[in-house]
RODO-977874 format. One line per 3 residues: number of its first residue (from 1); their letters; for each residue z, x, y of C-alpha. Coordinates in pm, whole numbers. Example, Ala and Ser with C-alpha at 12.3 -4.5 7.8 and 13.67 -1.06 7.14 Angstrom:
<nodes>
1 = AS = 780:1230:-450; 714:1367:-106
</nodes>
This chain:
<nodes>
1 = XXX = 3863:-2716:632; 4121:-2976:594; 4493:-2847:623
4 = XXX = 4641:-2880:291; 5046:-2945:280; 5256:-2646:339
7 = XXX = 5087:-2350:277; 5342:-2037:297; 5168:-1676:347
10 = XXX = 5330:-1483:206; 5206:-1069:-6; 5144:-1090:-356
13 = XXX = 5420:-1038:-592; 5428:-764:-799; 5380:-762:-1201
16 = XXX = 5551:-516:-1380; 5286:-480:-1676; 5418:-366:-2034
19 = XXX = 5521:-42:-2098; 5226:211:-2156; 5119:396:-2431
22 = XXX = 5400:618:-2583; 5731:644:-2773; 6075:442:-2687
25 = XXX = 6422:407:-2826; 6490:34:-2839; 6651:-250:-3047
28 = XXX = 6565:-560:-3265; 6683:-866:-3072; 6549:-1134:-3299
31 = XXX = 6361:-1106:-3646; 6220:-1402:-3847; 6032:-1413:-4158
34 = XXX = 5723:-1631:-4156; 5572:-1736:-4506; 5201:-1743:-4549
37 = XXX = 4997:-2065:-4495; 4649:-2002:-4575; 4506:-2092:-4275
40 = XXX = 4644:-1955:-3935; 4892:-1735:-4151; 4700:-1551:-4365
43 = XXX = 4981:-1330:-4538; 5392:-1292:-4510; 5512:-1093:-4225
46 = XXX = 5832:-1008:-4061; 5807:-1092:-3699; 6038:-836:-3479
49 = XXX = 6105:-909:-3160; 6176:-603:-2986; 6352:-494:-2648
52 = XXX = 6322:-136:-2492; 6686:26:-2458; 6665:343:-2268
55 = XXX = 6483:531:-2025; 6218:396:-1741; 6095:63:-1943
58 = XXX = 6406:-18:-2072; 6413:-415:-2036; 6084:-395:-1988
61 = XXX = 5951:-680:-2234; 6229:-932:-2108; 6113:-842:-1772
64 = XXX = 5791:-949:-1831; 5843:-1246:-2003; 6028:-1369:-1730
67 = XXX = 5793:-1293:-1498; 5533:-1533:-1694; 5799:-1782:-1679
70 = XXX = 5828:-1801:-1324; 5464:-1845:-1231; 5300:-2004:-1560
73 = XXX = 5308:-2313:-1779; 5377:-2125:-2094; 5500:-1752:-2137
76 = XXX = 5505:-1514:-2434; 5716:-1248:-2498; 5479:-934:-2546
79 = XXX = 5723:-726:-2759; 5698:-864:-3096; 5631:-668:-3388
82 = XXX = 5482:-807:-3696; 5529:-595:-4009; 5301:-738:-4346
85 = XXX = 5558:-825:-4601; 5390:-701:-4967; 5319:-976:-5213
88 = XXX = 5166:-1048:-5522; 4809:-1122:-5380; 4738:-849:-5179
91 = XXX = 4475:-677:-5414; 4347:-378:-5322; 4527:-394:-5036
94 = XXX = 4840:-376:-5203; 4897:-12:-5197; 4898:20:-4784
97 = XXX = 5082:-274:-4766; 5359:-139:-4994; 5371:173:-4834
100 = XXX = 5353:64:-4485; 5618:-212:-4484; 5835:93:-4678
103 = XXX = 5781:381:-4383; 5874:105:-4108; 6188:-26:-4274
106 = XXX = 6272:339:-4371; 6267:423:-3976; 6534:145:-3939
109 = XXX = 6741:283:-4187; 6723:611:-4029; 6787:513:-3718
112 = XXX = 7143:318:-3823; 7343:524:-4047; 7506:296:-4361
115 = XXX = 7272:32:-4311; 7025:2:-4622; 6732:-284:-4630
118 = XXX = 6846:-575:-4921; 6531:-804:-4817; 6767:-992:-4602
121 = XXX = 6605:-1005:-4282; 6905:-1158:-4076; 7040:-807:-4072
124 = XXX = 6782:-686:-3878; 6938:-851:-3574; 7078:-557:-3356
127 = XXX = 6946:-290:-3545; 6830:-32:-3346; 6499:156:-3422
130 = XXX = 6206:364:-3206; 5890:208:-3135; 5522:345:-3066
133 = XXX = 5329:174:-2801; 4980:203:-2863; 4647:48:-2678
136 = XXX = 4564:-269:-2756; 4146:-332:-2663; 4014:-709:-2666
139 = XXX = 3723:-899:-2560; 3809:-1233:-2320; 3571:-1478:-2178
142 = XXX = 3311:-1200:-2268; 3475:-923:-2084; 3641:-647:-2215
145 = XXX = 4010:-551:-2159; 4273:-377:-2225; 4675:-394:-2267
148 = XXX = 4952:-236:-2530; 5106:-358:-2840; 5366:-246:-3059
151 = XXX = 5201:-53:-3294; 5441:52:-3531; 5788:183:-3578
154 = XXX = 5945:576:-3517; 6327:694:-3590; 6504:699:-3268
157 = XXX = 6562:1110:-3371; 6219:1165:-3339; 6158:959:-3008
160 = XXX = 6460:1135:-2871; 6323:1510:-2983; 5940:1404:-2892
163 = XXX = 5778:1389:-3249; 5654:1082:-3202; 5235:1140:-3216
166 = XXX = 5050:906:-2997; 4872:619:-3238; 4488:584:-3189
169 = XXX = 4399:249:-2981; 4300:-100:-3171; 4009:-215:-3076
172 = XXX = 3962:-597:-3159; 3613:-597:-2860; 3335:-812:-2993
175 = XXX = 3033:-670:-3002; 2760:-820:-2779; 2575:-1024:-3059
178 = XXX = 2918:-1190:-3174; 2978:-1275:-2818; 2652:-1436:-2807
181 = XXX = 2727:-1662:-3126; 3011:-1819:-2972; 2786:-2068:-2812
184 = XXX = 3090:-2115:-2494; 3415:-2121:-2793; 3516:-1795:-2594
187 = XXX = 3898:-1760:-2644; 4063:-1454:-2824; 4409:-1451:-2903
190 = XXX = 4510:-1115:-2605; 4861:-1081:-2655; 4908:-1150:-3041
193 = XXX = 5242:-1296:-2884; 5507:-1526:-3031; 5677:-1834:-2824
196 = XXX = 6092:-1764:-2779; 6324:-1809:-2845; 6243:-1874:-3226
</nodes>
């Protein structure tokens, strides 16, 4: 073998990994509302990005994003909530979209007294709410993995007095036979994560 340049030796770093599956006080660092397209964006959402506040993870999100951006090309920051905003064309779906977007905004609320949601999502910013952390299951390069996502919001009260139930994994694994149709297009969008700052 042919000596290649300076090689240091040195242990592994270690990752941190996201926080695991459970219930955390945290905050809204950044929000942004992104309209629609048609193509890649297939309805309106609010896009959260969320930091853990208190407790063993706290920081934890930051932490790992930073870690991506020391040792890889591009990083994503993992704690990013997207909430559906209801519309006009949502059709049948209209009714769980309504009522969804209304229980996770209502946790907000809760969780900062005086503050009341007037579709102005700048005001987000700083707000401080509870989040569940639920398992995330994927298929990648035809192997099946797992990780946590942000699945969807709590009131810090009921993080803080254990209410909080734990949410029931989503499982986004392709079946054998829809691996097999890829014909070597294997890619599947893991992290569901958002380039930062917006």
């Amino acid at each position: 073998m042919k000596q290649y340049g300076k090689v240091e030796i040195t242990k592994r770093g270690e990752y941190a990994g996201l926080p695991p599956v459970g219930a955390y006080e945290a905050e809204i660092r950044q929000v942004r509302f992104v309209e629609a397209d048609g193509d890649k964006q297939m309805y309106d959402s609010l896009e959260m990005m969320i930091e853990i506040t208190e407790g063993k993870y706290a920081g934890r999100y930051t932490e790992v994003y930073n870690d991506q951006k020391e040792k890889f090309d591009k990083a994503y920051y993992k704690g990013i909530f997207k909430l559906r905003c209801p519309n006009e064309n949502d059709g049948e779906d209209a009714d769980w979209v309504a009522r969804r977007f209304g229980n996770n905004l209502w946790c907000i609320q809760e969780s900062n007294p005086g503050y009341e949601w007037d579709a102005d999502e700048k005001k987000l910013k700083g707000k401080k709410v509870g989040i569940n952390v639920r398992k995330y299951l994927y298929t990648w390069n035809g192997e099946d993995r797992e990780t946590t996502e942000i699945g969807q919001l709590e009131t810090i009260a009921d993080v803080k007095a254990g209410k909080c139930k734990e949410m029931k994994p989503r499982d986004k694994r392709k079946k054998k036979s829809e691996q097999e149709s890829t014909d070597g297009a294997e890619f599947t969008d893991v992290s569901k994560a958002v380039d930062v700052p917006w």
